[in-house]
Every structure is written in C-alpha cells, then in structure tokens.
N, C-alpha and C positions, 0 to 999 in steps of 0.2 A: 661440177663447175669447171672453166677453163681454169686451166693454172695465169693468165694473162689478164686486164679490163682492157677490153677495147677503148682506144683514147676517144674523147669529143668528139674530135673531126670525125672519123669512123660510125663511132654511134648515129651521125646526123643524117648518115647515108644509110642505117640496116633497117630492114621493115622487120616486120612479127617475126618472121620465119630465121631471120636472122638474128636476131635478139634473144628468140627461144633456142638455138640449136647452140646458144654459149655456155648452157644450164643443163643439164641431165634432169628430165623429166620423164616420168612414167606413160607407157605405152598408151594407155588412154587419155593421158592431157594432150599427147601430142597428136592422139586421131582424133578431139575434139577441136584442137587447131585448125588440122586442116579441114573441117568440115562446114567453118565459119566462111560467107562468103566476101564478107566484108573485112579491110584493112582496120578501120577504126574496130569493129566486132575483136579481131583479133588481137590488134594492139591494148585492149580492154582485156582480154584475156590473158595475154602475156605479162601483164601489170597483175593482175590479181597472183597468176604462179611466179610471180617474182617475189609479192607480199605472203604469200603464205612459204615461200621456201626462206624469205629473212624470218619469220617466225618458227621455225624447223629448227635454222640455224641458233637464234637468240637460244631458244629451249633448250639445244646443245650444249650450250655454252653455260647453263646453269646449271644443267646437270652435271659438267665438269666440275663447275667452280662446287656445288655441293658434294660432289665424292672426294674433292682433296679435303673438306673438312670434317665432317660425322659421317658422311658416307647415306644419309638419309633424304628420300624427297621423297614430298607429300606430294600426292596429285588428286586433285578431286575432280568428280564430273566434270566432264568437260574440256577437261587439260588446262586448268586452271594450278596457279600453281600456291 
C-alpha cells in the first residue's frame, strides 16, 4: 500500500489503473487487469482486489490481536476463523 490516500478530489479523476497501482498486488492480478478491455470490467475488478486485500488486512489484524493474548488461532477450512 501507499504510505498516503489520495484525497476525494483526486480519486474522482483515477481510472482502474490508477487506483490499482496505489496497492501492491501480485504479478497475476495485475496481467488480469490489463487484459480486461473494458473500464467498468476493470473497475469491477479493482473493487473485488481491494475487498479481498481489506479482508487480508482485517485477518491480520486478528491474528495480531490473538498473539498478544494466548498466542493461539484456530483456522478451519476455508479461512474461517
């Protein structure tokens, strides 16, 4: 991720490519990006690696908060927690 959010105003002006290139995402999301021809296609897809990277992040954040206390997480199929 940037160390910065791009303000409103900014955001209103970035397409997919810019939106995605805020995030650090893996070599293959980013050549399925460019392979979409469409702006809305890819705006759709940079919405989903944005929902599954705050899902990344939340996970993180629970595995944090559970190692400061027992040190133990349960994970079942799925990544279910």
């Amino acid at each position: 991720m940037t160390d910065e959010r791009p303000d409103a105003a900014d955001l209103l002006d970035m397409d997919a490519y810019d939106m995605a290139a805020t995030v650090e995402f893996g070599l293959d999301a980013k050549q399925d990006l460019l392979e979409l021809r469409s702006e809305a296609d890819r705006m759709k897809a940079v919405a989903d690696l944005f929902g599954k990277t705050m899902q990344r992040l939340d996970f993180s954040e629970h595995v944090g908060e559970v190692a400061r206390t027992n040190g133990k997480i349960h994970i079942t199929p799925g990544g279910e927690r």
